[in-house]
N, C-alpha and C positions, 0 to 999 in steps of 0.2 A: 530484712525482718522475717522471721519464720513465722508462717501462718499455722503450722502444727502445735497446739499449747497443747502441751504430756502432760503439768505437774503446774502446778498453784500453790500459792500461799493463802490464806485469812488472815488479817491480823485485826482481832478483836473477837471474842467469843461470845456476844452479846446475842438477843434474839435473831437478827439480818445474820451477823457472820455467820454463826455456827448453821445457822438454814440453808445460806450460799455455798459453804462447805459442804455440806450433803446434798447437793445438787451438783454441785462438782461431782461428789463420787457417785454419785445417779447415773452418769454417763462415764465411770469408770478412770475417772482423772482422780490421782492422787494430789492429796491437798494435805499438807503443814494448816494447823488452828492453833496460833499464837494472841496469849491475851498477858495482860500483867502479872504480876505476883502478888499476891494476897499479901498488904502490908504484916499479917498475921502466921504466916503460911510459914510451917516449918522447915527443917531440910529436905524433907524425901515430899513436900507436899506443894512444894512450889508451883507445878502446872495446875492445882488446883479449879482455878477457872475454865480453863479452857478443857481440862477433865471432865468437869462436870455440866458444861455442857454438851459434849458428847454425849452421858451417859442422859441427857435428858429428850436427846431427836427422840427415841425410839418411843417416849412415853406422849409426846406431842400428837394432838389428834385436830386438821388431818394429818396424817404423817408426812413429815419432812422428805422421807428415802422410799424409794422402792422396795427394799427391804435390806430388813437386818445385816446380812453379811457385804452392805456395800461400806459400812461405817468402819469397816477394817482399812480402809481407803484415807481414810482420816488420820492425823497424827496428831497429838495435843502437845501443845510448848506453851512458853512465856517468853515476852520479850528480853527480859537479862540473858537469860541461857541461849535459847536458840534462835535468837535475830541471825545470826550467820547462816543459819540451812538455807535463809530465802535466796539463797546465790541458785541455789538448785533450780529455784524455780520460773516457771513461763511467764507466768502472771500474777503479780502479788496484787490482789485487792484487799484496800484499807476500808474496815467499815465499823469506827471507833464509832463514841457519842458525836453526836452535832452537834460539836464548837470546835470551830476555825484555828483556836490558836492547839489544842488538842491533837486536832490533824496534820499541822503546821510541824508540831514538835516530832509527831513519831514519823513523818518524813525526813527531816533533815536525818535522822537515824536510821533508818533502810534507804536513801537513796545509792551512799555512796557503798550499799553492800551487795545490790540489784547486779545480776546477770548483765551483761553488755546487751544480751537481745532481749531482756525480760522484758515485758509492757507494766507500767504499772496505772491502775486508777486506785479511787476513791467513789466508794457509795458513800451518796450522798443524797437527799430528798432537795437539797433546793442551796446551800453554802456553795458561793460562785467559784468555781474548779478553779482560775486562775488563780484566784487569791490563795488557796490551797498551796499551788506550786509557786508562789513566790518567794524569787529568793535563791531557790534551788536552783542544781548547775543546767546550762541550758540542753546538756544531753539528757537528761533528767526530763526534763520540760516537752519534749521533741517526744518523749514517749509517752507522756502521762496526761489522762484524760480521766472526765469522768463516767462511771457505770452505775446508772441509779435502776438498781433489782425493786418490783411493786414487791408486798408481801403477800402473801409467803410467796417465796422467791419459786419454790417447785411448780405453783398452781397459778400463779399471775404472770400471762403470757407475754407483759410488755417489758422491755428492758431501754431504759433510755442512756444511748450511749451522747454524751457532753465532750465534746472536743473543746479544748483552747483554742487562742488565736495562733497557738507555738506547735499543735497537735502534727505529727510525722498524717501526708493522709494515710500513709501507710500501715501506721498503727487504726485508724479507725478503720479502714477495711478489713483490718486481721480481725479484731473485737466485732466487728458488724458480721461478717462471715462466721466467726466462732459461736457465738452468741447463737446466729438462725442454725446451724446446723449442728450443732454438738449438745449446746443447752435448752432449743429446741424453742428462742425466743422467737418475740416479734421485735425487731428492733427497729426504733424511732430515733436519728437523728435530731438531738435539739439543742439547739444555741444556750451558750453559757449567761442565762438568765434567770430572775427568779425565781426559785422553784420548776425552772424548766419547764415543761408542757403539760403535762397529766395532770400536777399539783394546781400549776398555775390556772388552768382551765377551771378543773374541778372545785378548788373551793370557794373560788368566785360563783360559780353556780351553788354549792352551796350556802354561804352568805344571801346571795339569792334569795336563795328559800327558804329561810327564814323570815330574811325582812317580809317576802312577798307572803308570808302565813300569819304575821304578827298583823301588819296592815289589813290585811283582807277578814281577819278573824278566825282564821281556821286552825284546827287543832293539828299536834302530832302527828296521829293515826290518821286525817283526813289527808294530810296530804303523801303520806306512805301511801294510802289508797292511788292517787293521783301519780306520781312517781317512781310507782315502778314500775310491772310490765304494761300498763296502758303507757307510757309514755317511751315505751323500748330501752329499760331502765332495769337495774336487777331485783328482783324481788327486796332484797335490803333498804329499796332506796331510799328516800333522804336521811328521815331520821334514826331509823335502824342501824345504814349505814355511820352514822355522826356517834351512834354508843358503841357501836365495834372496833372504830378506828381508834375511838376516844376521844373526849372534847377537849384534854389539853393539846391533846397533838395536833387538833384541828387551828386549834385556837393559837400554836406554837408556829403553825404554816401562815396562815392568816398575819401572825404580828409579823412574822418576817417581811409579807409583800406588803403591809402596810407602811415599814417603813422602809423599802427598797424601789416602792413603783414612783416613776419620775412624776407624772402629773396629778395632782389634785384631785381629781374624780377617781383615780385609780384607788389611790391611798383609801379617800373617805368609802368606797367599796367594801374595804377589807375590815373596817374597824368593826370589832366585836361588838353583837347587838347586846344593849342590856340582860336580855335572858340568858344569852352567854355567859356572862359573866357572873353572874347570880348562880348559875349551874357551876362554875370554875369555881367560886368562892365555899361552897357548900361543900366539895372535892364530889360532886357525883359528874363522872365524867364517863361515864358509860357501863359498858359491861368488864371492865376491870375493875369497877365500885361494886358492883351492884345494883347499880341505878344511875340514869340520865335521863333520857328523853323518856326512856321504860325503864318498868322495873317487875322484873319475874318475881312473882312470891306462891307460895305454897300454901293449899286452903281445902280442909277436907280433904287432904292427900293429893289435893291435883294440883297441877303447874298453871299461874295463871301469868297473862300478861301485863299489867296494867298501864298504864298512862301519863304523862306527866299534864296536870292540869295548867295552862303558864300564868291565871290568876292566881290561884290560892297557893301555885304550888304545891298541891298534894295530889299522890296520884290515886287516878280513876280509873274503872273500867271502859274500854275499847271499845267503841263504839263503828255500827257500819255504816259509810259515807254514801247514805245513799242520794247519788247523784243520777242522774236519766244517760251524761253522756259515757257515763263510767259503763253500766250497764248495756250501751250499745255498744262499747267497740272491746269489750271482753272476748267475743267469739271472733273478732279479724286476726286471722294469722297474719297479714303479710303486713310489716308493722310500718312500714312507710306512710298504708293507709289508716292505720290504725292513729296514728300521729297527726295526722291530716284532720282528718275528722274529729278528734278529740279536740285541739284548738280551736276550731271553727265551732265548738259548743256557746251557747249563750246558756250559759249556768256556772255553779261555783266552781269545778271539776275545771271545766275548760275555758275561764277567765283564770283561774291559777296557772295551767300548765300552757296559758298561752303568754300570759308575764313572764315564768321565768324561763321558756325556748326561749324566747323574744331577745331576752336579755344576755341568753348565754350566748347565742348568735350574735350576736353585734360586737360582744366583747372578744370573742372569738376570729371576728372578722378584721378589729382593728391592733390584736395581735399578732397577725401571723406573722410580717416579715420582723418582727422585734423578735420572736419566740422559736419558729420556726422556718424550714428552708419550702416549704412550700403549704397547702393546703390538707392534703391526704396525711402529711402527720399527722398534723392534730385531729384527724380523724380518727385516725390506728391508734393512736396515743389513748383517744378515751373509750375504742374499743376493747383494747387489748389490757389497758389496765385498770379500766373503770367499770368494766363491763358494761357498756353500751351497745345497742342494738347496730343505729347508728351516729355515727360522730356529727358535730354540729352542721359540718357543710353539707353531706349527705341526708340527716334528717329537714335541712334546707332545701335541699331540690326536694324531697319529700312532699314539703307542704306547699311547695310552687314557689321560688323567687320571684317574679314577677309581680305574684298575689300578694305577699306577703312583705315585702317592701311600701307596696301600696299602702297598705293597711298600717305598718311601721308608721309610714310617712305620715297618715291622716293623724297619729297620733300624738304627737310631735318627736319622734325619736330621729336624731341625729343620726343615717346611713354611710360610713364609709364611701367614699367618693368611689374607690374601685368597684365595692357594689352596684351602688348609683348605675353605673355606667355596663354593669353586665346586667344587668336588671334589664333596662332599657336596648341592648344588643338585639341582634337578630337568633341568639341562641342562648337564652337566657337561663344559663344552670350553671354547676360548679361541677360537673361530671358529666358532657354530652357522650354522644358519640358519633367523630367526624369523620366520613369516609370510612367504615369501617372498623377505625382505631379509636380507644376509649380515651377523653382527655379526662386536664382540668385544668381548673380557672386559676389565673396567675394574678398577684395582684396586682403585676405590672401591668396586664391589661391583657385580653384576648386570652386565647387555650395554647396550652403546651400537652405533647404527649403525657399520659402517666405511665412511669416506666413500668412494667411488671419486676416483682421481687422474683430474686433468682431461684428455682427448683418452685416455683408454684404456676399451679394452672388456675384461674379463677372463672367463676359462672359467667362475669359477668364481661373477663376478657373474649371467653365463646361466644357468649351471645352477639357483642360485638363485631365478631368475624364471623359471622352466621352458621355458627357451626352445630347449629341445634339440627337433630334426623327427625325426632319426633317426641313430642311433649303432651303428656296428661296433669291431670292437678296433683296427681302423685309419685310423679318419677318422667325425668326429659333423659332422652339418650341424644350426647356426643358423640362428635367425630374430633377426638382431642389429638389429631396428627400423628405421623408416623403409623398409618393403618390401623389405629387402635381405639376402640368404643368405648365410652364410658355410660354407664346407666345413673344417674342423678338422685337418691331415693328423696323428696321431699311429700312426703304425706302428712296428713295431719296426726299432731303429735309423734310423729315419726311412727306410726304403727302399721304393720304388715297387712294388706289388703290386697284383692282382687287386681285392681292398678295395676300396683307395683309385680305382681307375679304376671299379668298380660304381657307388662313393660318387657320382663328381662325373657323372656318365650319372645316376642317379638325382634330383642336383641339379638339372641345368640341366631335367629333366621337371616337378620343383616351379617352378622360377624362372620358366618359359615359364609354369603357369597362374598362379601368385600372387604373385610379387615384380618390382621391376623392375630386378635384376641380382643379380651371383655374387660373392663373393671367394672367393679359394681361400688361406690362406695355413697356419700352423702355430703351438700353442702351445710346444711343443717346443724346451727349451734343448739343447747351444746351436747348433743345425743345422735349417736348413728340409730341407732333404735330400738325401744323399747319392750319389744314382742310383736305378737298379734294385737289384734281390736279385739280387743277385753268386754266391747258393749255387744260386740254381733255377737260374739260368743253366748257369752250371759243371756241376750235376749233370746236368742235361740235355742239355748236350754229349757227356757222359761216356757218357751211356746213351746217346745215338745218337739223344734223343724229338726231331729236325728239325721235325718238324710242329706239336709245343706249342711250340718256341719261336718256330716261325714266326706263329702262333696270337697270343703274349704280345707280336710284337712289332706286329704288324696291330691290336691292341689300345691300344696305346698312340698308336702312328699315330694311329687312328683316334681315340681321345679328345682329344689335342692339336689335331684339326684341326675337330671337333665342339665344341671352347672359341671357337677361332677366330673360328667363322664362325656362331657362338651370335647368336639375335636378340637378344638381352637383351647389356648390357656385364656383360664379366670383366674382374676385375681379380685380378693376383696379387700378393702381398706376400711376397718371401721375405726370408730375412737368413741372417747366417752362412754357412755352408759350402751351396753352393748348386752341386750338381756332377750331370754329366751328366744325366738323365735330369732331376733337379730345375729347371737349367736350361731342359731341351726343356720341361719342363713351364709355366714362364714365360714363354717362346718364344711361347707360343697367348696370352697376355693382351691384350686391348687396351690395358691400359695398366696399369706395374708400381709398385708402390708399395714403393721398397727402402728396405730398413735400409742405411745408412751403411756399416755394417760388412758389407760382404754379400760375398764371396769365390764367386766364381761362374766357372764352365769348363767346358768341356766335355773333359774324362781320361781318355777312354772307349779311347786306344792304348794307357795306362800298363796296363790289364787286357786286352788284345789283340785290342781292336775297335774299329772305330770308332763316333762317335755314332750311334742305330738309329729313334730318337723322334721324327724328323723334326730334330734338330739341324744338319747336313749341310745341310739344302733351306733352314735359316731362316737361317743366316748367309749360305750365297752371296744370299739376299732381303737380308738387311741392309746387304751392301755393296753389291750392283748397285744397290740403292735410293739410292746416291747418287749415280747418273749419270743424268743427264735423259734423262728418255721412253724409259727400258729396261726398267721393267716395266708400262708401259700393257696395258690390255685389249687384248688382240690373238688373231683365229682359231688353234687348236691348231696345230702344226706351222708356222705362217707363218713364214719367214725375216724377220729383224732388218733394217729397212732404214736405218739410221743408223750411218755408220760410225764408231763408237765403241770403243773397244781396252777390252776387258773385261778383259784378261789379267791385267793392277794388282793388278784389285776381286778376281778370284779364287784369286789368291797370296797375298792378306790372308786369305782364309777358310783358307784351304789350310795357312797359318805357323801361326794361331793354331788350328785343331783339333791340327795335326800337332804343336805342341809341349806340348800340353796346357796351356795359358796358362792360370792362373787370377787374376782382378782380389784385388789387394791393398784393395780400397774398394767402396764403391757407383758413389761417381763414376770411378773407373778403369775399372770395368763400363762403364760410358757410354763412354769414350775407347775400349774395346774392342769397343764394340758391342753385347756383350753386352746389354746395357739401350740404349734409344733416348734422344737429347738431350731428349726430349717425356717422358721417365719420370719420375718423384717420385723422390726421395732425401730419406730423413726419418732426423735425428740421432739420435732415440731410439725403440726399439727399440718399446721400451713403446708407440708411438702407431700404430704401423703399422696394424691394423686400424681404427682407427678415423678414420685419413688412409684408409685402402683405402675402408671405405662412402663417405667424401666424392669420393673418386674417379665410383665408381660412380654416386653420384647426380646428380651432372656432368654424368655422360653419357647419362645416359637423358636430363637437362633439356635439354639439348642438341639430344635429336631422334635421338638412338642411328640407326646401322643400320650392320650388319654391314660389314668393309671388301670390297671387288670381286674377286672373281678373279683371279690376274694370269697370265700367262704368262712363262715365265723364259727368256732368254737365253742358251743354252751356249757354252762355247770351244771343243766338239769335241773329235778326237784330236790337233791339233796342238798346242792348249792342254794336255789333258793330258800332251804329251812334256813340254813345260816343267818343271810340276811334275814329273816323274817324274825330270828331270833336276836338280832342285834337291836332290831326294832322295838322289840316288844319291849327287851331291858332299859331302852331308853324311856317307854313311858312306866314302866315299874319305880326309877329311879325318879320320877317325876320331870322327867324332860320333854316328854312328849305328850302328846295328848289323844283320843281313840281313833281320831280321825286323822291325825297324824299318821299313827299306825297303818289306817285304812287303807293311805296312800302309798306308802311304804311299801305294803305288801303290793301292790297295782307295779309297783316301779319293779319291785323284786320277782316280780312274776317276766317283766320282760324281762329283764337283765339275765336271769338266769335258762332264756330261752322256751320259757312256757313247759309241757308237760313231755319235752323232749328227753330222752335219757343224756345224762351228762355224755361230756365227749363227740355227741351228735354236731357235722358242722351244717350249717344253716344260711340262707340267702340273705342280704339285706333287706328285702324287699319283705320278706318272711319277721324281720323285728321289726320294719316298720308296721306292718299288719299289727300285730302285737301293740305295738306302742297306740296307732288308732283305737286301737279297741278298747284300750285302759282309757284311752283319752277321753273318748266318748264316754263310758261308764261312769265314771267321775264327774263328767258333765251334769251326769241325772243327780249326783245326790245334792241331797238338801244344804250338808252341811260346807259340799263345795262351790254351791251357787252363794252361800252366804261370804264365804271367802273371797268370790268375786265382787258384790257386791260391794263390801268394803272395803276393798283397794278403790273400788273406783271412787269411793266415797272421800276416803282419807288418803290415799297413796303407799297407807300402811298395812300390811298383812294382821291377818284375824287369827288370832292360835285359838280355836276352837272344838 
């Protein structure tokens, strides 16, 4: 069986296929999207469906692709005409409607037309994979398994792959391996059971929470307050999430395990609570109605939210759940304790979020060998695709097993025997760590290793094997093997501070005597990092302190250009939300190793400055950089002798700061420069660090040495009337506004080298000057301290 899948098939052009198809071609795999024929559909119009979903990725927000030209990747068919291309291909995934006999029938039609070495599965949320292949010939069966994609398949990191009892394991290792590395999953092994693990988990907990809000009295909105991030839960949580998914489909997963789970308490679990069903009879099923649990309406031009009342059934405004434990564990980042301390509240708050942990723990614990092959799935399962902080076992050690069994038991809840008895052990958690190595708890009894996932380094496999140098509250530096350092960023809100530039100055002093290179990246969901600290800034404006912030920004400067031009190779790894300062920060790498998903800009006008960290000096580098022989070595101050129109190169830097462009991808980062054509781009998240040390060792095997000085090239005052004139027309046209302008021209003043005659080349250290000084200036005015202000206030920029 060849582990190499080139080419795929879809069949089914529905919301899932036609998504899993452009993630297919996200990572550059051709894919065949075959749906039916339009009982209506004329001769030339027959691919119809599967046509038109194509043409509908690109208008889907958030977007399905990386960008536009991967959808060329794509081929549209129907089943009459082009079921035979699938011979082409590697892997045909089926992901029709959910029903059985549906799936049953357009199998027996592509089995016998499948590649010898094709694999084939079926998406599916919870319809038991065998039953699918029954029937089929048993070389069929030997290869076919199920692959259940969360949605949207591009942004939901869990993929559960569902083996038969007939599964080749060779086919699940090809799909487990393809999956982490190519599509850039997290992949959970899980037994062919109801709704598998995710489903199964999750909406048992959700049933849950219901019952436990109906009972208790509490509203909607009171227990969204409760369940999301006080409980290490996503913002969406309960009821939010229940109107996006939508109440039939909740209510469609639920009927399934109700009438598929063996024993009696299970079943009566899952039965839909009367308000359910009142909501289902009504058709408001969420935000595909218009209304569910909420419902947005529009009043005096604004967007409000309102509420579903569940007496009168009419909805209310929102009200805030003011509880005392709510308000204490707001400010705990490390959410283990945040979790801790919220259940142990004697109030409404944490009598709620202590029923339904309570509940989902136990259920969790007397399903694992039914559901799953060990405990850490169903961990990962509700991390990766429920977005959980952490999974039930780990927010278990969390709030203490030993404590909390106790407390179970005074209650009268029935504990899992295997609990019981690890409870009581001499090492009473689900994740010690013995001798060095990280376990967990087995339910047959005692600890087994946890194996680590292949290409990943984790925090807490280092800490483990004591491989922490040195740790502050905002950044711990590794020794992650093979001579190579890692720096940790975890700061609060991920923001650029004091710490973290001590940290990586302190590093590269280790890395120069003992290692032979740096990474810098972050373990920190779901953001490498957002900028600077927005509040020191601000307040420091505020007070008038010009000198500390001149101080903080010389500081940054200076550690960015001290990565730079580090003897030793750096490498940085960011991902997610990678914005100003986090950027510059990436800017000094020799070479970046990004998540896919990496959202990187420099937005430093949207808060009334511009970039300060050498951002400014390293894109006009990135685009002169691509006109021959304009940044060669050359004596300070020597004029340009090649007559070359730089003005293009520096209207690109000029558009893209001045609009705060942020890349929708890793690879649109590339297309914007932001990241270099020569950077990595890695699908899954999980591997980045340990794609970063292979970086790095690269480069030292290589022969490392630092890159050359260059000298930069400016366009002078006349280059900067340009820009300043492109400015002005944007706010004539009514796009901008005076202070837009204001800044504009602060950015155009550096870009174009200050009051230097064009052609003049110039040091870096000479734009960063520049770039300070605009920075500071901008500081003072009024209309940019109001700009900060309101980010911090609402997260949204002020066009003022």
């Amino acid at each position: 069986m060849p582990r190499n899948i080139r080419t795929a098939a879809v069949l089914g052009a529905g919301t899932m296929g036609a998504q899993i198809a452009a993630h297919l071609a996200n990572q550059g795999i051709p894919c065949l999207l075959l749906d039916i024929v339009p009982p209506d559909a004329s001769e030339g119009d027959r691919t119809r469906l599967a046509r038109q979903a194509l043409e509908r990725l690109p208008k889907i927000k958030p977007s399905p692709i990386y960008s536009p030209d991967q959808l060329s990747l794509i081929t549209p068919g129907n089943f009459d005409d082009d079921l035979p291309r699938i011979r082409e291909a590697d892997w045909v995934i089926e992901a029709v409607v959910e029903n059985l006999d549906i799936k049953r029938q357009l199998w027996q039609r592509v089995a016998p037309l499948l590649a010898p070495h094709a694999i084939a599965s079926t998406n599916t949320s919870g319809i038991p994979v065998h039953k699918i292949a029954a029937g089929l010939p048993e070389q069929f069966r030997r290869r076919f398994l199920g692959t259940h994609f969360f949605n949207p398949p591009r942004y939901l990191y869990l993929l559960e792959v569902i083996p038969t009892p007939e599964t080749d394991p060779d086919v699940v290792a090809a799909i487990t391996e393809f999956g982490e590395r190519v599509l850039g999953k997290g992949v959970v092994i899980a037994k062919d059971t109801p709704n598998f693990i995710g489903n199964r988990i999750g909406t048992y907990g959700l049933m849950e929470s219901i019952r436990a809000m109906l009972e208790m009295g509490l509203r909607p909105d009171d227990v969204d307050a409760i369940t999301g991030p006080a409980m290490g839960r996503p913002k969406s949580a309960t009821f939010r999430t229940l109107d996006l998914v939508g109440l039939d489909v909740v209510a469609f997963v639920a009927g399934n395990l109700q009438h598929t789970a063996a024993e009696p308490w299970e079943r009566d679990a899952f039965v839909l609570p009367p308000l359910l069903e009142q909501l289902l009879e009504r058709k408001w099923l969420g935000e595909k109605t218009g209304q569910g649990f909420f419902k947005r309406i529009k009043q005096n031009g604004q967007s409000e939210i309102l509420v579903l009342d569940t007496d009168s059934f009419e909805y209310v405004p929102r009200r805030r759940f003011n509880a005392p434990s709510l308000a204490a564990v707001r400010g705990i980042e490390d959410v283990g304790q945040r979790i801790r301390q919220l259940v142990q509240a004697d109030d409404p708050a944490g009598r709620y979020a202590w029923r339904v942990l309570k509940k989902t723990l136990l259920y969790a614990a007397r399903k694992v060998t039914e559901i799953a092959d060990d405990i850490v799935s169903i961990d990962r399962a509700m991390r990766w695709g429920f977005g959980w902080e952490l999974g039930p076992f780990e927010a278990w050690d969390a709030i203490g097993l030993r404590e909390s069994v106790t407390r179970m038991q005074k209650e009268g809840e029935e504990i899992p025997a295997w609990v019981q008895a690890l409870a009581a052990s001499d090492r009473p958690a689900f994740y010690p760590v013995i001798d060095g190595e990280l376990m967990q708890a087995s339910p047959d009894g005692g600890h087994v290793p946890l194996k680590p996932r292949p290409r990943t380094i984790t925090v807490a496999d280092l800490k483990a094997r004591n491989r922490v140098i040195h740790a502050t509250p905002g950044a711990t530096l590794y020794d992650i093997g093979d001579d190579v350092a890692l720096v940790d960023f975890h700061s609060p809100k991920q923001a650029i501070g004091t710490d973290l530039m001590q940290m990586l100055h302190l590093a590269m002093d280790r890395v120069r005597k003992d290692f032979r290179g740096l990474v810098v990246s972050s373990h920190v969901s779901p953001n490498f990092c957002v900028g600077a600290n927005l509040v020191l800034i601000l307040m420091g404006a505020q007070d008038g302190e010009w000198d500390e912030i001149d101080l903080a920004i010389r500081q940054f400067q200076g550690v960015n250009m001290a990565l730079k031009y580090f003897d030793r190779p750096v490498v940085v790894a960011p991902y997610g939300m990678t914005l100003g300062g986090g950027a510059e920060l990436t800017f000094a790498a020799d070479h970046v190793v990004a998540a896919a998903e990496t959202y990187m800009g420099l937005v430093e006008v949207g808060a009334g400055v511009i970039p300060g960290g050498g951002g400014c000096k390293e894109m006009l580098i990135r685009f002169l950089e691509g006109a021959p022989g304009v940044l060669e070595p050359d004596p300070g101050g020597a004029a340009m002798q090649a007559p070359i129109d730089l003005q293009p190169l520096v209207n690109r830097a000029f558009e893209l700061i001045g609009m705060a462009r942020v890349s929708t991808s890793g690879p649109e980062a590339q297309l914007l420069r932001y990241l270099r054509s020569t950077d990595t781009i890695v699908p899954n998240r999980g591997h980045l660090w340990h794609e970063a040390k292979q970086a790095v060792l690269a480069l030292d095997a290589a022969g490392y040495r630092p890159p050359a000085r260059t000298q930069i090239p400016v366009v002078g005052p006349d280059g900067r009337a340009v820009l300043e004139l492109a400015a002005q027309q944007l706010f004539w046209s009514g796009y901008a506004t005076e202070h837009d302008v204001y800044i504009a021209k602060k950015l155009a003043y550096v870009l174009s080298g200050g009051d230097l005659p064009a052609g003049t080349r110039v040091t870096e250290e000479y734009l960063l000057d520049l770039e300070r000084e605009a920075f500071l200036s901008l500081c003072g005015h009024p209309k940019s301290q109001a700009r900060m202000q309101h980010i911090l206030a609402t997260g949204k920029p002020l066009r003022n």
